[in-house]
N, C-alpha and C positions, 0 to 999 in steps of 0.2 A: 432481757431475762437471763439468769444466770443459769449453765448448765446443767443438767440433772443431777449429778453428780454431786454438784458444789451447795449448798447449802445453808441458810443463813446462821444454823448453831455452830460453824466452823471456824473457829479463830485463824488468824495470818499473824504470826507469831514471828519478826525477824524476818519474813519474807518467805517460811515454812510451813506449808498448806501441811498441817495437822490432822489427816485423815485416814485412817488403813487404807488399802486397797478394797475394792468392795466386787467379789464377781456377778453379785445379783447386779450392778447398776449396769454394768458390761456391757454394753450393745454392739454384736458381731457385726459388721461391715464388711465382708471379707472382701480381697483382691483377688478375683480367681487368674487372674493371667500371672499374680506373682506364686502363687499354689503350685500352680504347672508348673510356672519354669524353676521352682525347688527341686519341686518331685521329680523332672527329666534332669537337671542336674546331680541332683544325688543319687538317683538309677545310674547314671554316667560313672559318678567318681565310684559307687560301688565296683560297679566292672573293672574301674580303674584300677581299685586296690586289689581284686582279685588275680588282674593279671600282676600286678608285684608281687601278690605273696606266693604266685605259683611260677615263678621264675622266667615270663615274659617281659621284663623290662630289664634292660643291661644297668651294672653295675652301672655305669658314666651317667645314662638318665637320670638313672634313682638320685645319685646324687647332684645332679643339675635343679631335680625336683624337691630333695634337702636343702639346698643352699638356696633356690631363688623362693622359697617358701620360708625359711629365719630369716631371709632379708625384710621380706614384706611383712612377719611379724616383728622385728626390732622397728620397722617405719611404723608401725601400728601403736606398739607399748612405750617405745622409748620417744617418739617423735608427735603421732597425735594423741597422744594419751599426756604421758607426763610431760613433754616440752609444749605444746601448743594449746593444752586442755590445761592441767596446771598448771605451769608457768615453773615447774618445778626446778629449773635451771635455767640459763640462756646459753646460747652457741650462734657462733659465726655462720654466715649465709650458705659456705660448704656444707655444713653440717646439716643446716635446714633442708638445705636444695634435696641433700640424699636420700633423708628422713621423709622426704617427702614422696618421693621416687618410688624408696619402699613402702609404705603408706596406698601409692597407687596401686601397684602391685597387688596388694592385699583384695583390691573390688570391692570396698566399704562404704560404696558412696563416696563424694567430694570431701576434701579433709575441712571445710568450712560447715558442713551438712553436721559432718562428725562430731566435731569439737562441741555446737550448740546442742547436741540431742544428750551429749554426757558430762554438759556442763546441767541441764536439766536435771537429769538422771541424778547428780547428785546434790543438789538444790531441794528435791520434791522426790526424793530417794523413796521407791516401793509403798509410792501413793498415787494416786488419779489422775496425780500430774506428772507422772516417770513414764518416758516411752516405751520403755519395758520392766513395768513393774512387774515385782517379782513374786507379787502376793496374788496375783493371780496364777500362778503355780509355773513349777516349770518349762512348759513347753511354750508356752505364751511368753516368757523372759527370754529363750534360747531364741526361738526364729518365728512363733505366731505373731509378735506385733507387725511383724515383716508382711503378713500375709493379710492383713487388716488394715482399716485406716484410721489412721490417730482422733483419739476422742477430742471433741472440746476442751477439755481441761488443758491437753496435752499440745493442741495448736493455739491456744491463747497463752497458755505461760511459756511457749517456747519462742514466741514473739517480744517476750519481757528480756530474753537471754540478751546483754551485751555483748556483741561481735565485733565494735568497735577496732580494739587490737590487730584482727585477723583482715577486717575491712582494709587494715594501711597495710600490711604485708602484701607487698608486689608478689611475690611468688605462690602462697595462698592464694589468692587473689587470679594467677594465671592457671592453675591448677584447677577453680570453681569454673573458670569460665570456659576452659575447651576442657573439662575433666572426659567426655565421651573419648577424644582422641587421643589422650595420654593414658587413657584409660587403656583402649586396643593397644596401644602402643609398649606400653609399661608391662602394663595384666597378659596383653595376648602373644603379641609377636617377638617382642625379646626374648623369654623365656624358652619361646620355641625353636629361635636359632642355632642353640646349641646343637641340640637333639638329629633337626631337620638337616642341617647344613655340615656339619661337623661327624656325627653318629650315622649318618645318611639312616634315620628313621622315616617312615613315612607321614607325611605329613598328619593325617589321623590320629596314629601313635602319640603323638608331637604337640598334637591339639589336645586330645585325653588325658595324658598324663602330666603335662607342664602346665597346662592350662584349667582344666575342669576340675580334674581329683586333685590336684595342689591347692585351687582355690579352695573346694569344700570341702577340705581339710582344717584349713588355715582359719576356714569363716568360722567352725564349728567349733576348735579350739580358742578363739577369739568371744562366741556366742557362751561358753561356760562359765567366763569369769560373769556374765549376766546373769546365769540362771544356777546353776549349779555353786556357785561360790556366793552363793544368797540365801540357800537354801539348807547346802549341808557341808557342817563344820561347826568349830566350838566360837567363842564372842569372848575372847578375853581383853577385848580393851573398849569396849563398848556393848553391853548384853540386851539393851533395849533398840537395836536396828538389825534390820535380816542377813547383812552381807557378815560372811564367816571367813574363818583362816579356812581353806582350803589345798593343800597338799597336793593335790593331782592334779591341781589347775595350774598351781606355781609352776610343776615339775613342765608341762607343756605348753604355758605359758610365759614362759621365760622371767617369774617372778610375777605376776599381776595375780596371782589366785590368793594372797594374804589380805583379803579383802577387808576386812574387819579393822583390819590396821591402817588401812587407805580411805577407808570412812569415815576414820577418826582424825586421820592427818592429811589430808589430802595434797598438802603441800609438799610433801615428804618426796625427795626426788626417789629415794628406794623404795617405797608405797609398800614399804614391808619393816618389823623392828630389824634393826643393822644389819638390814641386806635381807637375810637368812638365807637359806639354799636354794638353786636353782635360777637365782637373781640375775640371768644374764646381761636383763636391760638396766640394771641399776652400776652393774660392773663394767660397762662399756660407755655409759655417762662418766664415771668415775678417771677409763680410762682418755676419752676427751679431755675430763678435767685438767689431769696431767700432761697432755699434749698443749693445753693454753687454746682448743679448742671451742670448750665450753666452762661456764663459771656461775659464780652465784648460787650454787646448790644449797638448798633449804632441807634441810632435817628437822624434825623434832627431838629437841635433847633426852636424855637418858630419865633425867628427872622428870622429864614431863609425862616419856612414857606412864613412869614407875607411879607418878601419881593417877594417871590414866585409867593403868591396871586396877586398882587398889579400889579406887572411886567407885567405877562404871561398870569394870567388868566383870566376867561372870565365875572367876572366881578360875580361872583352867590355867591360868598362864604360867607356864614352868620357874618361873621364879618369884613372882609377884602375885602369883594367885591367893594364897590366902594371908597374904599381910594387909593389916588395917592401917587406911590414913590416920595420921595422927591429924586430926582437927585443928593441933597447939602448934602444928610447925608450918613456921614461916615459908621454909622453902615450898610446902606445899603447898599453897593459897599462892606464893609468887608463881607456880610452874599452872597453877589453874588459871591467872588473870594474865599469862604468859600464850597459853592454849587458846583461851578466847581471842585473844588482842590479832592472833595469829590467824586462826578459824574466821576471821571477818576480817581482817583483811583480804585473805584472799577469795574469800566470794563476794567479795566488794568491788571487788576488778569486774566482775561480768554478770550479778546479779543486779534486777532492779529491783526497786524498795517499796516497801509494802504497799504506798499510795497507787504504783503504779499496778500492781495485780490486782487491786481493787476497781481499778477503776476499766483492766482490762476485762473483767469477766462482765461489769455493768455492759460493756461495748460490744460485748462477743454475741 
């Protein structure tokens, strides 16, 4: 019997469950042991921040607590996000190993956990099949799915994700299977060497601030580009999906908040049009590039934007916003069957095909 949710007037259209989000279908399951330890965490980091901004934590923390918190989000944005979730570039096993490091750091789950829930996420984008669909409003995209357990929709099609790729990566692969210990290790006790051992902080101090309020920091500006850069911003290269440009996600997110633009292009190693500002993960890909670190970086060209804008979107974009496609030009039908060719390819790498959703809901 197929889930409540899912429906027999629903079309599977390319492998894209065509359905709004619905909160009438919703069924709360809540996790109360994950409730608490939010709510005792974020009471933590609150204190935490309170003691920075009122001048208990020495310059040297603060900034042990800056740099090992942009580590773990460049392991986040640049590493499981666009290197191992897009495939947006490739890099040498140095590059991975660190990318991975920082990634553990962050506390986001296993990066193999990771990579299939936002290979999802954009497969079944702010529908019944997105682990944080975003149409059910913001606080359920920021941290409620966290606190719930995944619908049927969302544990049957997340079974459909190909992981194949990350399945042959030895170091993935070592990261899934002791992630608890690299986890302590990476997340907890490094970060606090500095502090404990070098600042002779107390260990408490040391655990609070490098550890707690660094993390739900780090998690909370990582959780916005979900819920907040879904919700509110303009659609200028795609105006019928929820994810927006968003400007105050970019700025603290090191480039990930130009969302609109990464739903259109996913493959897009800058997951923004030509960078734009605040890009720090697409500018240190870049600078890899140049070191012979990393290579094969995929862009979407300028024409394809421009035809993008013009087409789709909703009209806001600073230079493309109110020009009309011309219908009679050629380059423009080449940069749309250019967009598509490109757009499936790469959810062809880790999507499965319509027979197989079909037949996983009959099974579920």
């Amino acid at each position: 019997m197929a889930p409540k949710a899912i429906t027999p007037e629903i079309n599977i259209i390319k492998g894209q469950l065509y359905k709004p989000g619905n909160k009438n279908s919703y069924k709360w399951d809540i996790v109360w042991f994950n409730v608490i330890g939010f709510a005792v965490m974020h009471a933590a980091a609150l204190y935490g921040v309170f003691l920075i901004l009122t001048g208990h934590v020495s310059i040297a923390h603060l900034l042990n607590f800056i740099i090992v918190g942009y580590f773990s989000i460049f392991g986040t944005t640049m590493g499981a996000h666009r290197l191992f979730t897009h495939k947006c570039f490739k890099a040498n096993k140095v590059v991975r190993a660190i990318l991975i490091a920082g990634f553990t750091m962050a506390g986001q789950n296993c990066l193999w956990v990771w990579v299939r829930d936002h290979r999802q996420h954009h497969k079944y984008s702010d529908t019944d099949g997105d682990p944080h669909n975003a149409s059910r409003g913001f606080f359920f995209s920021h941290i409620g799915w966290l606190m719930v357990r995944k619908q049927p929709e969302v544990i049957a099609l997340g079974k459909l994700i190909d992981m194949s790729d990350l399945d042959a990566d030895p170091l993935v692969m070592f990261q899934k299977r002791y992630y608890k210990t690299v986890f302590t290790i990476f997340s907890m006790v490094i970060p606090m060497l500095f502090p404990y051992f070098v600042l002779n902080e107390t260990l408490w101090m040391s655990f609070l601030i490098s550890f707690v309020t660094r993390i739900t920091v780090t998690l909370n500006g990582t959780w916005l580009v979900n819920s907040a850069a879904h919700i509110y911003g303009n659609r200028p290269f795609t105006k019928d999906m929820l994810p927006t440009e968003n400007e105050f996600v970019s700025f603290i997110g090191t480039g990930e908040g130009w969302h609109n633009y990464h739903h259109t292009f996913p493959w897009d190693y800058k997951a923004a049009e030509l960078g734009r500002h605040y890009n720090g993960a697409a500018l240190l890909i870049e600078f890899c590039a140049r070191q012979g670190w990393a290579w094969d970086l995929k862009s979407a060209s300028r024409a394809m934007v421009k035809h993008r804008a013009t087409k789709r979107g909703d009209g806001t974009h600073a230079q493309y916003g109110w020009d009309s496609p011309d219908e009679n030009n050629n380059q423009l039908k080449t940069e749309e069957y250019d967009y598509e060719t490109l757009k499936k390819e790469a959810e062809s790498e880790y999507i499965a095909d319509d027979n197989d959703i079909k037949e996983a809901f009959k099974s579920h």
